[in-house]
C-alpha positions in Angstrom: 7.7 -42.1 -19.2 5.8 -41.1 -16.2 8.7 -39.6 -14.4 9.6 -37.7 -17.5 6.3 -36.3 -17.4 6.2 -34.8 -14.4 9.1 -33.5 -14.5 8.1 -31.5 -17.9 4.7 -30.4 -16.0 7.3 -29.4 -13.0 10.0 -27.2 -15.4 6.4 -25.7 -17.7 5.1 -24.3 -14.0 8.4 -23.1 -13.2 9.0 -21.2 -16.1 5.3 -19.8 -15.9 6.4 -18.6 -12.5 9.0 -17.0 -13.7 7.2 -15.0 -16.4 4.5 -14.2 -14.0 7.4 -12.6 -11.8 9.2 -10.7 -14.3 6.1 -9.7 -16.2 6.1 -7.1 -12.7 9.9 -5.7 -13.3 12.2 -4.3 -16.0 15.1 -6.3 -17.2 17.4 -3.1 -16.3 16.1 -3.8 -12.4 17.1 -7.6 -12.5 20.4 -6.6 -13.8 21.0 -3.1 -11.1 18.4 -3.5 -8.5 18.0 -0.7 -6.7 17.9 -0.5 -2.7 14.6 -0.1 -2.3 13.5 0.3 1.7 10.9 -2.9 1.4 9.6 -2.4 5.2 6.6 -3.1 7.5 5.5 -1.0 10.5 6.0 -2.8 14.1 3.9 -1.4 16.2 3.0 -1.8 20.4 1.3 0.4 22.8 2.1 -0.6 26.5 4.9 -0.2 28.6 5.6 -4.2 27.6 4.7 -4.0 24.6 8.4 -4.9 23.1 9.8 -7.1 25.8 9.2 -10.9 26.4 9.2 -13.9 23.8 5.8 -12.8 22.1 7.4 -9.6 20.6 10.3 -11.1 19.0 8.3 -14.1 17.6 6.0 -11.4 15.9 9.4 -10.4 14.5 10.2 -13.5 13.5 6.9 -13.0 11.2 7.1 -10.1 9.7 10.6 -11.1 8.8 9.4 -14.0 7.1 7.4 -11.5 4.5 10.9 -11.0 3.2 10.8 -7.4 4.2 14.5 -5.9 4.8 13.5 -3.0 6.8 11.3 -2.8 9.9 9.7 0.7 11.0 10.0 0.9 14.8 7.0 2.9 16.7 7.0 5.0 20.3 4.8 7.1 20.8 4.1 10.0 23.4 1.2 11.2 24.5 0.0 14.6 25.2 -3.3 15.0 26.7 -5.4 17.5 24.0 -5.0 19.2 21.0 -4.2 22.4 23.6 -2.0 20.6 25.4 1.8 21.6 25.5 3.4 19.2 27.1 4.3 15.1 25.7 4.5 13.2 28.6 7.0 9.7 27.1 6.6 7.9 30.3 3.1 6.6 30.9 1.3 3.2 30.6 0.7 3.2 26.7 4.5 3.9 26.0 7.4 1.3 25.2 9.9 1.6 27.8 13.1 2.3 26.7 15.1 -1.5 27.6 12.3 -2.7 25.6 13.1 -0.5 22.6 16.5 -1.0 23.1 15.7 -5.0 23.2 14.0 -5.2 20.3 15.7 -2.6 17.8 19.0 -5.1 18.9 16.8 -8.1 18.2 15.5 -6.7 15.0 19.5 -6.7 13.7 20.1 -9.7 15.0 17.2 -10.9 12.5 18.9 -8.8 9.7 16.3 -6.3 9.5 17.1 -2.4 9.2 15.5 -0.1 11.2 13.3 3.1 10.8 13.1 4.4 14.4 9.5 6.5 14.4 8.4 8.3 17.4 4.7 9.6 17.3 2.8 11.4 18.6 -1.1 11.2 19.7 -4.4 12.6 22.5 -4.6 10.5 25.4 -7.8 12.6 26.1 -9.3 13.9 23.1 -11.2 12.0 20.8 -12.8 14.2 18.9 -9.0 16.0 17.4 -6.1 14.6 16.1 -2.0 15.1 15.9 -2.7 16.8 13.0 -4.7 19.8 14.6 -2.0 20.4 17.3 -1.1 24.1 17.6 -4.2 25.2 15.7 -5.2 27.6 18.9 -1.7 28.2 20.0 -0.3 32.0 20.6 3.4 32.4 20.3 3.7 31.5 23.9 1.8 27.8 23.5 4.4 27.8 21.0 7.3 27.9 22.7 6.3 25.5 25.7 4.9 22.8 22.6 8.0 23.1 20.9 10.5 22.6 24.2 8.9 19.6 25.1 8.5 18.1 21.6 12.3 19.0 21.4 13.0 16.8 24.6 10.7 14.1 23.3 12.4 13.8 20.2 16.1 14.5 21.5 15.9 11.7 24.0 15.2 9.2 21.3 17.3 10.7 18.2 20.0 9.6 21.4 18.5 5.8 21.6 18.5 5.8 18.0 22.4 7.1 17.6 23.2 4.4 21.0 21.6 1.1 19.1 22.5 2.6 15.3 19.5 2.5 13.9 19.9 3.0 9.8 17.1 5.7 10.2 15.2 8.3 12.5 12.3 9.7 11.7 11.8 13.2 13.8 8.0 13.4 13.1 4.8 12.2 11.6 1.8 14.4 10.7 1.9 17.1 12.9 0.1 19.5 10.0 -0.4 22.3 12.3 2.9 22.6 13.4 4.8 22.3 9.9 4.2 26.5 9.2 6.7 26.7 11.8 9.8 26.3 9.9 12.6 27.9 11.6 11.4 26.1 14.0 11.7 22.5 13.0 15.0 23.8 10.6 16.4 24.5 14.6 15.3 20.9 15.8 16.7 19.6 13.2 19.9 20.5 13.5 19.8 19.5 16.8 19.0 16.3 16.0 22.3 15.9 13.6 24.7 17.1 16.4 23.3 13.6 18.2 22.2 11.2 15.9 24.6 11.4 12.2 22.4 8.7 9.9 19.5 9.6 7.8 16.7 11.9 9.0 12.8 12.5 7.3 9.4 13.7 8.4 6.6 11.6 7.7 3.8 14.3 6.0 0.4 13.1 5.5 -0.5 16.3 3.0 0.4 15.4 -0.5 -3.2 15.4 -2.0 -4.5 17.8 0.5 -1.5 20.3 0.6 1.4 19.5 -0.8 3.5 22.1 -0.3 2.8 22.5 3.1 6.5 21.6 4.3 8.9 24.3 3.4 11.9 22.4 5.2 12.4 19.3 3.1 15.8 20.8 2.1 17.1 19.6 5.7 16.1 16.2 5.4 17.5 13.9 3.5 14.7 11.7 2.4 10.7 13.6 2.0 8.2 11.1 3.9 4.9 10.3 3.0 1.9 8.5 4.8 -0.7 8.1 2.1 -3.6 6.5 2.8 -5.8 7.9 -0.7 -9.3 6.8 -2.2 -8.0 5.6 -5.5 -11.6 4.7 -6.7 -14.9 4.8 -5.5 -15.8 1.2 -6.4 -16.8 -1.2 -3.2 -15.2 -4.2 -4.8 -12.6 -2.7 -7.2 -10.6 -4.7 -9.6 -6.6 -4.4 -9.6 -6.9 -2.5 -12.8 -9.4 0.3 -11.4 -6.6 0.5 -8.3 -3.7 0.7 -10.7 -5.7 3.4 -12.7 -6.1 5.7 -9.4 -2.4 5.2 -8.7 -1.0 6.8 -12.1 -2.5 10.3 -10.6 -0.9 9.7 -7.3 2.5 8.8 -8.9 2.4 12.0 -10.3 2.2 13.9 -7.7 4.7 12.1 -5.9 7.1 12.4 -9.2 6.6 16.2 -9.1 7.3 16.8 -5.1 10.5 14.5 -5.5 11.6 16.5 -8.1 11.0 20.3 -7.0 13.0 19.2 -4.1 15.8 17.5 -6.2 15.4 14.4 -3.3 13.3 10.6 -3.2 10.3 10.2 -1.3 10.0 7.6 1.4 6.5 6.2 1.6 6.5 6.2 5.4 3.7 4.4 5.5 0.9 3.0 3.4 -2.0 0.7 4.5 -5.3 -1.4 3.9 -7.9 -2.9 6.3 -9.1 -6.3 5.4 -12.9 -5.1 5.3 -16.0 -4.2 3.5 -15.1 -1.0 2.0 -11.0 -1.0 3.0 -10.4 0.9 -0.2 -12.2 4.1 0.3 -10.8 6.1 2.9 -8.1 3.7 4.0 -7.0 6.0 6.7 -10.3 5.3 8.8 -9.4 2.4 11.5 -12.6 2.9 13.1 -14.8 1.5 10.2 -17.1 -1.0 10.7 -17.9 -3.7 8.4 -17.5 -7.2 7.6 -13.9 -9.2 6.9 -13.4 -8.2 3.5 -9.8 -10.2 2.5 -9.9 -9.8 -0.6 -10.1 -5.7 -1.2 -6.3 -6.1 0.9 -5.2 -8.0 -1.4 -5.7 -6.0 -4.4 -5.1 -3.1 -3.3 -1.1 -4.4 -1.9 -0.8 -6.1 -5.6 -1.8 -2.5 -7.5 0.4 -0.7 -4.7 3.4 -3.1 -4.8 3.1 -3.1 -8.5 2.5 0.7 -9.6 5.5 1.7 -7.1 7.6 -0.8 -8.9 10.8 0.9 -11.0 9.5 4.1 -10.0 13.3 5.8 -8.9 11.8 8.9 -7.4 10.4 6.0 -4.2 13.1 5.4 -2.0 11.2 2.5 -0.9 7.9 2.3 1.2 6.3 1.0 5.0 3.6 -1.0 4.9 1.1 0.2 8.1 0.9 -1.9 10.2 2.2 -5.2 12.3 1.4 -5.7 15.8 4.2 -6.5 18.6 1.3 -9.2 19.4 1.4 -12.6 17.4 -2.2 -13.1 17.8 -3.4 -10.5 15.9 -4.2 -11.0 12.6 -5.6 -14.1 10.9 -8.3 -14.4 8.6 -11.2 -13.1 10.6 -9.8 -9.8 11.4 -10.4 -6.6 9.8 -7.3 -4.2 11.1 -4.9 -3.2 8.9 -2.3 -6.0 9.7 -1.5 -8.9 6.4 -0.9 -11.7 9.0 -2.4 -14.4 8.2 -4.2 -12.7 5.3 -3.6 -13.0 1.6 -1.9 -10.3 1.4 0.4 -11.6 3.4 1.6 -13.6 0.4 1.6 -11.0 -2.0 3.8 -9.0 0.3 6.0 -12.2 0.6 6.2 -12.8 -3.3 6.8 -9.2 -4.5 9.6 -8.7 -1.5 11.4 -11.3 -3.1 11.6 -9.6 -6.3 13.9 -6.3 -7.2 11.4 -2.8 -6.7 
């Protein structure tokens, strides 16, 4: 009798589980699941940062939040917002057997790959990527655009070499996005090396949406969105969800002016005091605040959910280093954190 008992309580809780699940997805999605990119951002910034045993078992992680795609970041650095040339060989970049190492490692797992290259101020705190080329003359121009176009070329090359399923061939550069022809022409570049899918990661959609003209030569429109959905310190899922519906349709009407998905090229929460105003700051200070992640990865994960005009979304960000993360920390990573599990259970499910 006691047997039977238990295993009653065992089949109730399993079928709870189940409706808890599908509560979050349409029938029509169980039956024709989509292939939505579910990925996570791996990220390193030393010359070492991808090589040795420590790397691969912070792959081993992130693969184990049932993510099936894995954005890889490079960055170069350039040394102000004046600057025109991107130097891809110092101290704080990946070196390229590392990146080869680990993209090969990161198939081996049975992870796709988003290759990413970035690019940032070694010198210049006070600008940002986004404000390069604000001061330029047509000359400035020219030299920023020749070097970027090296930068990139070499690793659209890596990228075609180790068969990445993706390249991305830039991420926020708003100052350099009026220059069309110019991109259209380093675009096409790109295709004569590397043949699989190409997108720009934009940071603009609340600010300025249309601010990229060339979406027509991509194949995917990328987005980093980092928005204030609501003002409250400790929000509730609902009052996240709530701030998402006006987000979603802005998203809706880019994707369709453009006839073309949007890839969420990245998205991301700090785990502290405050994490969901202004998620874009990493410099906040504040005490561990675990549980404003978690919410705002369940209204994310859910809201984007069935949505067909999201080809799938990045979650920012997971160190190369295994140590980081845990529930004392406040960066953006989920190691370790409750929303670690959140990300593990809504992977599992069809988006």
């Amino acid at each position: 009798m006691i047997k039977n008992s238990k295993s009653l309580i065992i089949s109730l809780l399993m079928v709870g589980c189940c409706l808890l699940l599908t509560s979050f997805i349409s029938l029509n999605q169980l039956k024709t699941p989509r292939q939505f990119q579910k990925g996570i951002t791996f990220t390193g910034y030393s010359k070492d940062a991808y090589s040795g045993w420590l790397a691969k078992e912070s792959l081993k992680n992130l693969k184990k939040t049932n993510a099936q795609w894995v954005s890889l970041l490079v960055t170069g650095y350039q040394d102000n917002v004046n600057s025109t040339y991107i130097d891809y060989n110092s101290a704080y970049t990946p070196t390229d057997d590392s990146i080869i190492q680990i993209i090969t490692y990161a198939h081996q797992l049975g992870l796709k790959v988003m290759f990413k290259p970035h690019v940032d101020l070694l010198n210049d705190p006070n600008h940002w990527r986004g404000q390069i080329g604000q001061s330029f003359n047509e000359a400035a121009w020219q030299q920023w655009f020749n070097s970027y176009c090296q930068f990139i070329l070499h690793y659209a090359q890596m990228a075609a070499q180790t068969g990445v399923e993706q390249f991305c061939i830039g991420c926020e550069l708003d100052g350099t996005v009026k220059r069309a022809q110019d991109w259209r022409q380093l675009i096409a570049e790109i295709r004569e090396i590397y043949s699989g899918p190409l997108v720009y990661a934009d940071d603009q959609l609340e600010s300025n949406p249309e601010a990229v003209s060339f979406w027509d030569s991509l194949d995917l429109i990328g987005q980093d969105l980092y928005p204030t959905l609501t003002t409250k310190i400790n929000p509730s899922v609902s009052d996240l969800c709530y701030g998402w519906r006006r987000l979603l349709l802005k998203i809706k009407a880019l994707s369709e002016k453009w006839g073309k998905p949007v890839l969420i090229t990245e998205i991301g929460y700090r785990s502290v005091r405050g994490g969901a105003q202004n998620p874009w700051d990493w410099q906040r200070t504040g005490p561990v605040d675990l549980v404003v992640q978690r919410k705002c990865y369940e209204a994310a994960l859910r809201m984007v959910a069935g949505q067909t005009y999201i080809a799938g979304m990045f979650w920012w960000q997971w160190f190369s280093d295994p140590t980081i993360g845990g529930p004392n920390d406040t960066s953006y990573t989920p190691y370790g954190k409750p929303a670690e599990r959140v990300l593990r259970l809504r992977f599992l499910l069809p988006m």
